[in-house]
MOPAC internal coordinates of N, CA, C and O (Angstrom, degrees):
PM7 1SCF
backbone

  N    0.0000 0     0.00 0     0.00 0    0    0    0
  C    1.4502 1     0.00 0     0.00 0    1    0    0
  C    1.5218 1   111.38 1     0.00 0    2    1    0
  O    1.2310 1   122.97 1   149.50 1    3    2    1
  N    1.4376 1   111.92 1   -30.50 1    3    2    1
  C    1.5526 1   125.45 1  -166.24 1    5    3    2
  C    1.6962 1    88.10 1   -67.22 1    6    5    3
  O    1.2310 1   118.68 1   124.73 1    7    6    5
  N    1.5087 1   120.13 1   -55.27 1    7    6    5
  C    1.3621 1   139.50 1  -153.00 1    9    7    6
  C    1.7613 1    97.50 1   -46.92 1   10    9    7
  O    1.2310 1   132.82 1   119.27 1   11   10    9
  N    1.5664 1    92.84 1   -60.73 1   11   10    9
  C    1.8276 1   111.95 1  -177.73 1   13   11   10
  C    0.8790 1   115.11 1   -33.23 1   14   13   11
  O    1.2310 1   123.89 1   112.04 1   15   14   13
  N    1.3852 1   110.15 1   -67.96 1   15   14   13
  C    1.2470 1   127.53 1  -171.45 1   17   15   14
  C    1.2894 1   123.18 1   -39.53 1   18   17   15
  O    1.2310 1   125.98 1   125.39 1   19   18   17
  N    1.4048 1   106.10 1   -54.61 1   19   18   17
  C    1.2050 1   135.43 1  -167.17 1   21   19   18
  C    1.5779 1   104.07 1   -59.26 1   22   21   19
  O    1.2310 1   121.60 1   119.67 1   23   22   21
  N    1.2864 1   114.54 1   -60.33 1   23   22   21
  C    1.4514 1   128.54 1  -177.19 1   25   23   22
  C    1.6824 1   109.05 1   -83.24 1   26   25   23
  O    1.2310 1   124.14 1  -170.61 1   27   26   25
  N    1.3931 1   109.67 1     9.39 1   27   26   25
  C    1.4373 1    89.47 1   174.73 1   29   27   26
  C    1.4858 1    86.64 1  -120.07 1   30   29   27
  O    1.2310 1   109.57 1  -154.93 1   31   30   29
  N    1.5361 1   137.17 1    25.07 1   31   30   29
  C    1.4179 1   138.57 1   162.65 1   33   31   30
  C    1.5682 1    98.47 1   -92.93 1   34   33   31
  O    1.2310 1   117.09 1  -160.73 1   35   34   33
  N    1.4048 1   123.14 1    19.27 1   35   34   33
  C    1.5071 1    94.58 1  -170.11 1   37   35   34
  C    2.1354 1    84.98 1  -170.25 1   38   37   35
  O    1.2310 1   139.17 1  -134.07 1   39   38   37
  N    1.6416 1    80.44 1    45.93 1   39   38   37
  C    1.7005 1   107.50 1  -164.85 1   41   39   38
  C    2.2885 1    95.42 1   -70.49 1   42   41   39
  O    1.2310 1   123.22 1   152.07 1   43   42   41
  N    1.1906 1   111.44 1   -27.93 1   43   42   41
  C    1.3393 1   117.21 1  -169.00 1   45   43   42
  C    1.4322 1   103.88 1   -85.41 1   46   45   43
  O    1.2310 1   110.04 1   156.66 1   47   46   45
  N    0.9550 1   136.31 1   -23.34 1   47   46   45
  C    1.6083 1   140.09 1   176.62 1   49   47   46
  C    1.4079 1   125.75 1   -70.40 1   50   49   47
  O    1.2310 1   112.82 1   -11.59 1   51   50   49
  N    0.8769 1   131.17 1   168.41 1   51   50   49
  C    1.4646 1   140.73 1   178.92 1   53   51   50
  C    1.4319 1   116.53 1   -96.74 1   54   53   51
  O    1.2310 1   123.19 1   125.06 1   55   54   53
  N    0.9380 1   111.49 1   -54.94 1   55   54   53
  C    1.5538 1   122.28 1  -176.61 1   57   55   54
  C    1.5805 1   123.16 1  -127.54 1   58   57   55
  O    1.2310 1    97.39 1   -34.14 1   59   58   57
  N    0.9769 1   157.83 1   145.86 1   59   58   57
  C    1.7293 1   155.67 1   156.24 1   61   59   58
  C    1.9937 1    81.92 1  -104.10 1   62   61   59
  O    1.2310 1   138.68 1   -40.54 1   63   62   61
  N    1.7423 1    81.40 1   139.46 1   63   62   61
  C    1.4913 1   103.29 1   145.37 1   65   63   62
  C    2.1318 1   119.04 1  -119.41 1   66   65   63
  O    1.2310 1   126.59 1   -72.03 1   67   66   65
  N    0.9213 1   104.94 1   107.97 1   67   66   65
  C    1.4640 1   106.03 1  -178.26 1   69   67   66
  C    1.6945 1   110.27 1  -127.21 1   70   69   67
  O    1.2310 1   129.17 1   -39.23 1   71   70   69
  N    1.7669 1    99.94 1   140.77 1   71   70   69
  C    0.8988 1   116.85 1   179.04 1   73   71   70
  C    1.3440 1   124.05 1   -51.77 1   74   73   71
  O    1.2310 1   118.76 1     7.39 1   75   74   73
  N    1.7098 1   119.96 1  -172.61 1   75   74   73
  C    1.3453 1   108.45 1   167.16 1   77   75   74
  C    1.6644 1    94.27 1  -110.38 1   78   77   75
  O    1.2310 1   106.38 1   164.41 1   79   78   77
  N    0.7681 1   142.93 1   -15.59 1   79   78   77
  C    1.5506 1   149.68 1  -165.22 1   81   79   78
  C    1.9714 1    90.04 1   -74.80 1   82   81   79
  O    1.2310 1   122.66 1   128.66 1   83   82   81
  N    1.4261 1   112.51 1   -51.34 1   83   82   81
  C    1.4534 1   120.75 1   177.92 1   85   83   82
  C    1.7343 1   103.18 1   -63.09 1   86   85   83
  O    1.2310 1   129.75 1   128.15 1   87   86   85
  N    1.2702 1    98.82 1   -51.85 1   87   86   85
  C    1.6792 1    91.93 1  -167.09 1   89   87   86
  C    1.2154 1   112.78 1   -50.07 1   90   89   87
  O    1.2310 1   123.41 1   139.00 1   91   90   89
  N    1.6905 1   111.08 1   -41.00 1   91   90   89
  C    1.8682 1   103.11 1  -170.25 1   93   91   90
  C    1.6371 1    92.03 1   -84.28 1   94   93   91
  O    1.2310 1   107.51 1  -166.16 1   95   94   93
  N    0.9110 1   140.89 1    13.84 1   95   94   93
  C    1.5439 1   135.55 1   174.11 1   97   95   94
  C    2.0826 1   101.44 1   -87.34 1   98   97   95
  O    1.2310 1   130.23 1   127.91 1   99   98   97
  N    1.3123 1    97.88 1   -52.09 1   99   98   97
  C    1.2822 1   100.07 1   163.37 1  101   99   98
  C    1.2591 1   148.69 1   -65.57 1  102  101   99
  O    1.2310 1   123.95 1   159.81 1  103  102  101
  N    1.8486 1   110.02 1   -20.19 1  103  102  101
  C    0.8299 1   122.88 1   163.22 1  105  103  102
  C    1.6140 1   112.82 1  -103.01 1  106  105  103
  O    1.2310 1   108.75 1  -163.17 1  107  106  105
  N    1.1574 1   138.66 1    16.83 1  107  106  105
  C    1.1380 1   150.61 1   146.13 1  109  107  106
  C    1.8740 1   103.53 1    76.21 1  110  109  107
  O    1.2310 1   124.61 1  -125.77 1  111  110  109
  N    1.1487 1   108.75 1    54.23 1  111  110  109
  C    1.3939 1   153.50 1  -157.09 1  113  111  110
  C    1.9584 1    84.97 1   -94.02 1  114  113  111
  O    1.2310 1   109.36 1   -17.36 1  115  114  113
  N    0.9246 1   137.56 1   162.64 1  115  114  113
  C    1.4146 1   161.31 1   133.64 1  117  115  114
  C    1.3493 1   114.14 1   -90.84 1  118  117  115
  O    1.2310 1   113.61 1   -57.62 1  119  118  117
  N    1.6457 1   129.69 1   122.38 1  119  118  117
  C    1.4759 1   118.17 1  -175.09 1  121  119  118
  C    1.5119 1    96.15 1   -69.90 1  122  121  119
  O    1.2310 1   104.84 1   160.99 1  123  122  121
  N    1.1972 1   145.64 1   -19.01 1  123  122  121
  C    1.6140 1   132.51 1   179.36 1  125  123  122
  C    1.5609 1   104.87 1  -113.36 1  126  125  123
  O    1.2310 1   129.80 1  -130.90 1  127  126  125
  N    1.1105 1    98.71 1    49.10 1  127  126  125
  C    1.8464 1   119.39 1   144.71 1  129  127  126
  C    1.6570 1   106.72 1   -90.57 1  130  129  127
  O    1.2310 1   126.85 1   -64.57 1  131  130  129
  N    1.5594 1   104.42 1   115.43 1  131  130  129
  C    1.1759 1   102.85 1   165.91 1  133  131  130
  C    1.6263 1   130.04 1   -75.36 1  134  133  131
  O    1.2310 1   126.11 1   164.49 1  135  134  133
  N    0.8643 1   105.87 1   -15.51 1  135  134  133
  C    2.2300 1   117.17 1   171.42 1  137  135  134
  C    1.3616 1    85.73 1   -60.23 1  138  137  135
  O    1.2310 1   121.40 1    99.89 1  139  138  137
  N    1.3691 1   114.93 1   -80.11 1  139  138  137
  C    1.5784 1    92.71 1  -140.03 1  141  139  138
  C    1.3357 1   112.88 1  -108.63 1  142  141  139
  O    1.2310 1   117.76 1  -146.28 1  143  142  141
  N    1.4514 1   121.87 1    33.72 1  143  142  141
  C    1.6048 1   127.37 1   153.86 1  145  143  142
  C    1.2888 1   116.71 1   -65.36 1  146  145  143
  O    1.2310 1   113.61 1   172.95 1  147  146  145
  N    0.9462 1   129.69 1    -7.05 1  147  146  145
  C    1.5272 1   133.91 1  -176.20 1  149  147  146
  C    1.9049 1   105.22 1  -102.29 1  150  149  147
  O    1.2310 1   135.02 1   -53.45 1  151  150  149
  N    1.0133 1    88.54 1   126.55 1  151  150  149
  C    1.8155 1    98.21 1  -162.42 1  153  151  150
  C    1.6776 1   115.23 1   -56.35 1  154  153  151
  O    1.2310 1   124.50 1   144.10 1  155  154  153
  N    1.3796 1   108.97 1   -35.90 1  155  154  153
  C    1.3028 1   110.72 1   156.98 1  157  155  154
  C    1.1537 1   130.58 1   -77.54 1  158  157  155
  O    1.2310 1   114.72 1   138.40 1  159  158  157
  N    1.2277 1   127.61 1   -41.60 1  159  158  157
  C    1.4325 1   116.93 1   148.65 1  161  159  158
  C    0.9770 1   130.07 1     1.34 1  162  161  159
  O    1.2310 1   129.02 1    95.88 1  163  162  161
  N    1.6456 1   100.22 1   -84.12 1  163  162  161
  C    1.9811 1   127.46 1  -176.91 1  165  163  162
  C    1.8096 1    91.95 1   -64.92 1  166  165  163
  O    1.2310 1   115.61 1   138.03 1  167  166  165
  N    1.0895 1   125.93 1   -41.97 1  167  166  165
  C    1.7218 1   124.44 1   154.42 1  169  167  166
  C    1.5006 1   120.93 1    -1.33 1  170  169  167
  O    1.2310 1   135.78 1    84.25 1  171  170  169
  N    1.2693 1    87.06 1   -95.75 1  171  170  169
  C    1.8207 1   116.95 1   172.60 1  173  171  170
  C    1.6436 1    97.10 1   -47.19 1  174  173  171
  O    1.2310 1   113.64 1   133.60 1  175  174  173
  N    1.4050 1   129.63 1   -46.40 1  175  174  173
  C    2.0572 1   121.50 1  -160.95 1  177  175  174
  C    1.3683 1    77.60 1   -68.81 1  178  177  175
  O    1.2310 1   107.82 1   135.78 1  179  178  177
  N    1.4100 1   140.34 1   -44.22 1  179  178  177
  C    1.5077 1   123.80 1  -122.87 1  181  179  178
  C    1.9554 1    86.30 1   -97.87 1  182  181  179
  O    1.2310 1   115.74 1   136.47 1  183  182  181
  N    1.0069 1   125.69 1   -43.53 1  183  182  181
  C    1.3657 1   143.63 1   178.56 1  185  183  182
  C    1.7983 1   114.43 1   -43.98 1  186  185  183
  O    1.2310 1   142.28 1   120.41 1  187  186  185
  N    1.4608 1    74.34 1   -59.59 1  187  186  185
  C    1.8694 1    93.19 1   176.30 1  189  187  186
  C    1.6702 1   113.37 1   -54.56 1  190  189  187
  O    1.2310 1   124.76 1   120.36 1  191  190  189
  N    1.5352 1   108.47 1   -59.64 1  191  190  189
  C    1.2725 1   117.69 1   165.20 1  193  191  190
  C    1.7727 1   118.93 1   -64.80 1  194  193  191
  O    1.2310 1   116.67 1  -171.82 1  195  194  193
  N    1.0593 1   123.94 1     8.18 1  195  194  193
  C    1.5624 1   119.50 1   170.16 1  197  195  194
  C    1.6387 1    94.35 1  -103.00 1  198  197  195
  O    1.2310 1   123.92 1   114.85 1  199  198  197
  N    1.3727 1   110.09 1   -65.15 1  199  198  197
  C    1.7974 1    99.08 1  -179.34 1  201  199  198
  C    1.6813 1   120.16 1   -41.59 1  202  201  199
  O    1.2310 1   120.77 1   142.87 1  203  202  201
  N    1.4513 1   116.13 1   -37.13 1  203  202  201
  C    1.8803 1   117.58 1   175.72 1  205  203  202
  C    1.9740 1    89.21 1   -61.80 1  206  205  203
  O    1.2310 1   121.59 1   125.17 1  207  206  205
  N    1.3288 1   114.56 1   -54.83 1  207  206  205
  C    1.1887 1    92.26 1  -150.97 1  209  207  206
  C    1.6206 1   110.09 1   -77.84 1  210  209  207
  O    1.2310 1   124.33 1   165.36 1  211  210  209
  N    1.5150 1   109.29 1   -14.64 1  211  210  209
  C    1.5798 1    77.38 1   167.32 1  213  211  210
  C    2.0780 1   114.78 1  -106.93 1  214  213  211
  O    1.2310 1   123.14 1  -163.84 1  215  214  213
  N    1.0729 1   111.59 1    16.16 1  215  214  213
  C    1.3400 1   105.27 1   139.50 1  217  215  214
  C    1.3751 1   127.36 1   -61.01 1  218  217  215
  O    1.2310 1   122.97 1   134.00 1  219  218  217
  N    1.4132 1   111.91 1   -46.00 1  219  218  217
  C    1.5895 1   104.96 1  -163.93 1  221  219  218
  C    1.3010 1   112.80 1   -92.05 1  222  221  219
  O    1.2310 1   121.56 1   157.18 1  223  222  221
  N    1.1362 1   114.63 1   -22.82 1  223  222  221
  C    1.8383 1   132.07 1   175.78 1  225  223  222
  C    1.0529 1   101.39 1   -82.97 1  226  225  223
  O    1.2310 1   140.35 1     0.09 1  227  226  225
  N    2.1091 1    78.12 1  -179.91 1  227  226  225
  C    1.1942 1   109.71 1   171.32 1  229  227  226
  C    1.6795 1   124.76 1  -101.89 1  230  229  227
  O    1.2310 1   122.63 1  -175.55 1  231  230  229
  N    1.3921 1   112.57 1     4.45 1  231  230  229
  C    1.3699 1   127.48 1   149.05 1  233  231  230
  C    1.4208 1   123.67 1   -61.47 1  234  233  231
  O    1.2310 1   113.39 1  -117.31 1  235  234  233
  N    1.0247 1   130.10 1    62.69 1  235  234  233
  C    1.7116 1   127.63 1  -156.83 1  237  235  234
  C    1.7069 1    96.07 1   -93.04 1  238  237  235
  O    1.2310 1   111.52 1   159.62 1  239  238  237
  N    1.5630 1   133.57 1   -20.38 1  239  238  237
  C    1.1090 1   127.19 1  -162.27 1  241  239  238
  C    1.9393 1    97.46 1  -100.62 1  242  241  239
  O    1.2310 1   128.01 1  -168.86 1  243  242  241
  N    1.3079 1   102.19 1    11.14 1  243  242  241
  C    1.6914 1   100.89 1  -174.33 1  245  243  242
  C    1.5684 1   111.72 1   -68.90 1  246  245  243
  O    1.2310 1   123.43 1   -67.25 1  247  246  245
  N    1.5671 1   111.02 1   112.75 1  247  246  245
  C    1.7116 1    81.35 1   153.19 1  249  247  246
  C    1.4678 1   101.07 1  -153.26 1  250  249  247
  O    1.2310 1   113.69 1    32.15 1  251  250  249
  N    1.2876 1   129.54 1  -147.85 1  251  250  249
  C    1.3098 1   139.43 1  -163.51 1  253  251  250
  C    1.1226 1   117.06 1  -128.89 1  254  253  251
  O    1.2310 1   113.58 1   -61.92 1  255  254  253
  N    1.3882 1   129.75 1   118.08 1  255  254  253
  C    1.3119 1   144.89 1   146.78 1  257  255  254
  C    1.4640 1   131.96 1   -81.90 1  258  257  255
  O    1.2310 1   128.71 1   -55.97 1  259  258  257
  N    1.2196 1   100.82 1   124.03 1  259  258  257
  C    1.3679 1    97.06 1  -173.73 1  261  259  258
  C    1.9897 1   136.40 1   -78.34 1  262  261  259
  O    1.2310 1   131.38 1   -77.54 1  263  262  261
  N    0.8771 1    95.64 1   102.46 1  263  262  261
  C    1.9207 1    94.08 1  -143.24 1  265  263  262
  C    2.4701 1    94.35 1   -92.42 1  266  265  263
  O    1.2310 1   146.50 1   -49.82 1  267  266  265
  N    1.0199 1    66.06 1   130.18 1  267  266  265
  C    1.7204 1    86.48 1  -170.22 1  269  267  266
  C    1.4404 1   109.25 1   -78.73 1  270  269  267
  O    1.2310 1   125.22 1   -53.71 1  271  270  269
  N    1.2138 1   107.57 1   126.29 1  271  270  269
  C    2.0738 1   116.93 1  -178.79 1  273  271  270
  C    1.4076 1   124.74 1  -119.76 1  274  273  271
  O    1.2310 1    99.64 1   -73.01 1  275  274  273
  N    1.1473 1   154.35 1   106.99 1  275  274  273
  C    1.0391 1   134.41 1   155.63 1  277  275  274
  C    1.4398 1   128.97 1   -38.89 1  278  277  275
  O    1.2310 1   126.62 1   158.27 1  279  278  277
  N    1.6525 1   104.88 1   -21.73 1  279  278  277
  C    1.5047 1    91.49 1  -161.77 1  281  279  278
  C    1.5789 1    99.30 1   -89.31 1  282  281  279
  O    1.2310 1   129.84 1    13.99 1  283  282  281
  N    1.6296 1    98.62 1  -166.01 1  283  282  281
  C    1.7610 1   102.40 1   177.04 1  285  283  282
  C    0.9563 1   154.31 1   -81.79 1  286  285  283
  O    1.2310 1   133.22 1   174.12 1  287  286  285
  N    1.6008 1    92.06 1    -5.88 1  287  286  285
  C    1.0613 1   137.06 1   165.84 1  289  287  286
  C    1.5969 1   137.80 1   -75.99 1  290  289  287
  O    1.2310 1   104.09 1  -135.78 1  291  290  289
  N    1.2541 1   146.94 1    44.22 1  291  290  289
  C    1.7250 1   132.24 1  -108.13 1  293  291  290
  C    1.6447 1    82.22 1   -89.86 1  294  293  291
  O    1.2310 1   130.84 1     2.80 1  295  294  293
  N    1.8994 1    96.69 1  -177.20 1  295  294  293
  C    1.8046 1    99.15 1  -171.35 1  297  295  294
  C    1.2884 1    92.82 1  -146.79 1  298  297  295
  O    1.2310 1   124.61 1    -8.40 1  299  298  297
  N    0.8738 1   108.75 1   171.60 1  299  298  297
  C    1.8864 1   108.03 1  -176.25 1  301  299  298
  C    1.7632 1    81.47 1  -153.58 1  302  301  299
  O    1.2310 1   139.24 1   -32.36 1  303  302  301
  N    1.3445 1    80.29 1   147.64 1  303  302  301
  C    1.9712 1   109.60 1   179.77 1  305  303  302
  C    1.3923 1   108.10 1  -108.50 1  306  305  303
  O    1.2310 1   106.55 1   -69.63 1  307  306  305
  N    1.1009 1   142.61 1   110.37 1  307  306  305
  C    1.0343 1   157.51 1  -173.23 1  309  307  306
  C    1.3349 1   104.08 1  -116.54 1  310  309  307
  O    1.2310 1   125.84 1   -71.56 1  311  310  309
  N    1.8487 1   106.38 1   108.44 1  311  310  309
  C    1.4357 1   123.74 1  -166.18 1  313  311  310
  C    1.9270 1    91.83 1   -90.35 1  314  313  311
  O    1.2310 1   126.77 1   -56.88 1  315  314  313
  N    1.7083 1   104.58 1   123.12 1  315  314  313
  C    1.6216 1   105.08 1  -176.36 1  317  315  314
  C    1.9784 1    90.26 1   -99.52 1  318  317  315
  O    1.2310 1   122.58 1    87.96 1  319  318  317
  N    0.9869 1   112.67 1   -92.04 1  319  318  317
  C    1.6204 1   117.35 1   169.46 1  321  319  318
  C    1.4941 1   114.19 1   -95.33 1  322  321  319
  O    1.2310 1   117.74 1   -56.03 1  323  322  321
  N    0.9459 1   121.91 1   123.97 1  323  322  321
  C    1.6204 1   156.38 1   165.58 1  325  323  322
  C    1.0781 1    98.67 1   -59.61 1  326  325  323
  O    1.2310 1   102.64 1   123.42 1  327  326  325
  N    1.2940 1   149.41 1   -56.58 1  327  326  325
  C    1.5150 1   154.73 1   151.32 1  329  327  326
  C    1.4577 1   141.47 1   -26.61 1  330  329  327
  O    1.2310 1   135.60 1   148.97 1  331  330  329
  N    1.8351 1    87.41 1   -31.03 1  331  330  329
  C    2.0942 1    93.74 1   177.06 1  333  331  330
  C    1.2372 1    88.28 1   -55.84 1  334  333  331
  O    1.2310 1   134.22 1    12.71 1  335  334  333
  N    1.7901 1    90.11 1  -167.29 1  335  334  333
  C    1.7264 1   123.05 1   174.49 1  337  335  334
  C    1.5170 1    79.36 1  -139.32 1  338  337  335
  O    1.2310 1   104.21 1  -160.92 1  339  338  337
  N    1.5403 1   146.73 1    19.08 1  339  338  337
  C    1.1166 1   128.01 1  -161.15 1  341  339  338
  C    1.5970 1    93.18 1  -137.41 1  342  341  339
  O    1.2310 1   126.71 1   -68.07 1  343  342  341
  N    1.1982 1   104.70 1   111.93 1  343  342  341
  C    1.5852 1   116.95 1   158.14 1  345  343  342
  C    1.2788 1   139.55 1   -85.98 1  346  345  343
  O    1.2310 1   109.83 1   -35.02 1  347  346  345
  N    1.3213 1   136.69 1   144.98 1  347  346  345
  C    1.8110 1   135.54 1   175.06 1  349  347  346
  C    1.5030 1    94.44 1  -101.31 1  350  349  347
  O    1.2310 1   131.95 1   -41.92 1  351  350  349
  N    1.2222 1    94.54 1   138.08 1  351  350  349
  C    2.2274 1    88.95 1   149.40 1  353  351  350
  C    1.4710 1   101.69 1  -120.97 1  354  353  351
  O    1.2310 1   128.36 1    14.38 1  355  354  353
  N    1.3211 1   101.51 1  -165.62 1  355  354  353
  C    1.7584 1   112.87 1  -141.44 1  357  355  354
  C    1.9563 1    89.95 1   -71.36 1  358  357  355
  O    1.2310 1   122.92 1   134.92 1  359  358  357
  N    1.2088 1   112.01 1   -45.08 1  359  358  357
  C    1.2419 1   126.13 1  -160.63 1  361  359  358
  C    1.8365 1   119.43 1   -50.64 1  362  361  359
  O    1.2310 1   135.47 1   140.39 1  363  362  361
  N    1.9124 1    87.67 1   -39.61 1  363  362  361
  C    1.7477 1   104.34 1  -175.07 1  365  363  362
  C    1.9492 1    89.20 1   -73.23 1  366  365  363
  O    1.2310 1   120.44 1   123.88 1  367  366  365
  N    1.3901 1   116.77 1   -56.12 1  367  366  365
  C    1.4127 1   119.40 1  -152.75 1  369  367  366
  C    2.0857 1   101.44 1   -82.01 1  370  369  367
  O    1.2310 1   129.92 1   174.68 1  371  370  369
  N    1.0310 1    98.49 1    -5.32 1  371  370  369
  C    1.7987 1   100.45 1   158.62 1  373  371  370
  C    1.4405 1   101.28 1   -73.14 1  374  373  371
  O    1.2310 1   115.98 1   103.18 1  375  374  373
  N    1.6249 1   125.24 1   -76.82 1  375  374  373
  C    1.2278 1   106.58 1   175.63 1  377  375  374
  C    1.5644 1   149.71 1   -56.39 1  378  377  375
  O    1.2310 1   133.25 1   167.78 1  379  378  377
  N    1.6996 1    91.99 1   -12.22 1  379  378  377
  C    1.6324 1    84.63 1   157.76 1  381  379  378
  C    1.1722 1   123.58 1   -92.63 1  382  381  379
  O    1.2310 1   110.77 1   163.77 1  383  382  381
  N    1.7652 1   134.96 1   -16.23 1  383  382  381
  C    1.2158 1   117.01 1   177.77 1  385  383  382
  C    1.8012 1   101.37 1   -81.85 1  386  385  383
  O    1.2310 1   118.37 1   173.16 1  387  386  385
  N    1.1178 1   120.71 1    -6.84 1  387  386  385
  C    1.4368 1   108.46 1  -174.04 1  389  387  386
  C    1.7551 1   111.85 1   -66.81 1  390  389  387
  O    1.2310 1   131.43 1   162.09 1  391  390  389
  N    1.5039 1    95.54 1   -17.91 1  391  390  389
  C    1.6582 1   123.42 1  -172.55 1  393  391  390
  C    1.5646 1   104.19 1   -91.99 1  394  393  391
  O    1.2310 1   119.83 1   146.57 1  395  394  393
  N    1.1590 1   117.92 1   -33.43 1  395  394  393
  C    0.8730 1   121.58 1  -167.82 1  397  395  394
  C    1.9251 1   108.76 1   -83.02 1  398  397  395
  O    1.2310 1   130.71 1   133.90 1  399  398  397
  N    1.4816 1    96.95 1   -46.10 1  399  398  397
  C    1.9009 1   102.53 1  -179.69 1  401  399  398
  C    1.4589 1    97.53 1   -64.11 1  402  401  399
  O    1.2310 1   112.65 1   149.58 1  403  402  401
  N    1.2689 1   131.48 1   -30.42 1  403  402  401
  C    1.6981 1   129.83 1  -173.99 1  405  403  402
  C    1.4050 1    99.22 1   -76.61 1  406  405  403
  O    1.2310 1   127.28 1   173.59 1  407  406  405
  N    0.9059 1   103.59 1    -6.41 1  407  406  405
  C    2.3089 1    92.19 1  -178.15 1  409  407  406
  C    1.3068 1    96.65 1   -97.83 1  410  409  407
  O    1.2310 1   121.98 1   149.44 1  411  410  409
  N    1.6381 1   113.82 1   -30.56 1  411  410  409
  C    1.9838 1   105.57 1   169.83 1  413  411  410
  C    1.3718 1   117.72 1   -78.01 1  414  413  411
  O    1.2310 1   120.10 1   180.00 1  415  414  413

């Protein structure tokens, strides 16, 4: 529900880039959880929860690309509409979920 939400605040865009440090913040993850510190891991939760949500929604064009990092941080792109002309990068959608976990 957290996931939805989240991605249907940012319903006009094309793409989100979000961290993994954000994702388990959003998914209310502990960074010394051993499950899902491992990047595929949190992979497979984040995957699983894109197929429910666009079955059950109205996001039906949602899915996941897998976007490649050097840094230490990895990021996953999460395609919302395929259709904008309007993009987020990681930087705008850090500060809104940081806004967003403080309203839960």
């Amino acid at each position: 529900m957290k996931l939805y939400e989240y991605l249907k605040s940012f319903d006009g865009y094309k793409y989100l880039d979000i961290s993994q440090k954000h994702l388990m913040k959003l998914f209310g993850i502990n960074e010394d959880n051993k499950t899902y510190k491992n990047f595929a891991q949190l992979k497979r939760l984040l995957e699983r929860q894109i197929k429910e949500i666009a079955k059950k929604t109205d996001l039906v064009d949602i899915k996941l690309i897998e976007n490649k990092s050097l840094a230490k941080d990895k990021i996953f792109r999460i395609v919302i509409n395929p259709k904008s002309k309007k993009n987020v990068d990681k930087l705008e959608a850090k500060s809104t979920l940081e806004s967003l976990i403080k309203r839960f």
